[in-house]
N, C-alpha and C positions, 0 to 999 in steps of 0.2 A: 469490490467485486473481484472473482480471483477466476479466471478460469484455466483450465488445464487442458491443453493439447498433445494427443502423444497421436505419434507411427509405428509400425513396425521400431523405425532405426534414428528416431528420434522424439526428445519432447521439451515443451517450453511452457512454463507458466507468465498466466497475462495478469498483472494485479490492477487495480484502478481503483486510488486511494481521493479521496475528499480530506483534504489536510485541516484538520481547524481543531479549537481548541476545545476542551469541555465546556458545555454552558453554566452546568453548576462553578466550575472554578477557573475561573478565567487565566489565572496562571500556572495552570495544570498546563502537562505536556498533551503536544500535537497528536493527533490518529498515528500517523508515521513513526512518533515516536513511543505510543503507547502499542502499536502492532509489532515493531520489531523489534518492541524491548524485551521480548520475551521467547523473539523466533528469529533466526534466521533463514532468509528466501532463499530460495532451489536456488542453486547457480547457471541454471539458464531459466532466468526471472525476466521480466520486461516489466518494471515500475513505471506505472505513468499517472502523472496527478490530474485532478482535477482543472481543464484550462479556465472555465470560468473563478478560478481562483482569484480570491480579494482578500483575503486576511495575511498579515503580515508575514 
């Protein structure tokens, strides 16, 4: 989920990433790394993972 906050005199994007692997290919790359292998985040980003995180 990504959302976008802006002001007048300022703005911050909020991302909230579920990290985990494809189910097709278990040794495929992470969401994280399949998302910003192709972008890079606004530089005023706030990355934040999933806390109920369990995979490795």
């Amino acid at each position: 989920m990504v959302l976008d906050l802006a002001s007048p005199n300022y703005s911050i994007q909020l991302v909230n990433i579920y990290n985990q692997r494809p189910q097709k290919d278990p040794q495929g790359p992470y969401t994280i790394e399949r998302v910003f292998g192709y972008s890079t985040p606004n530089p005023n980003s706030l990355i934040a993972r999933d806390f109920n995180y369990h995979h490795p």
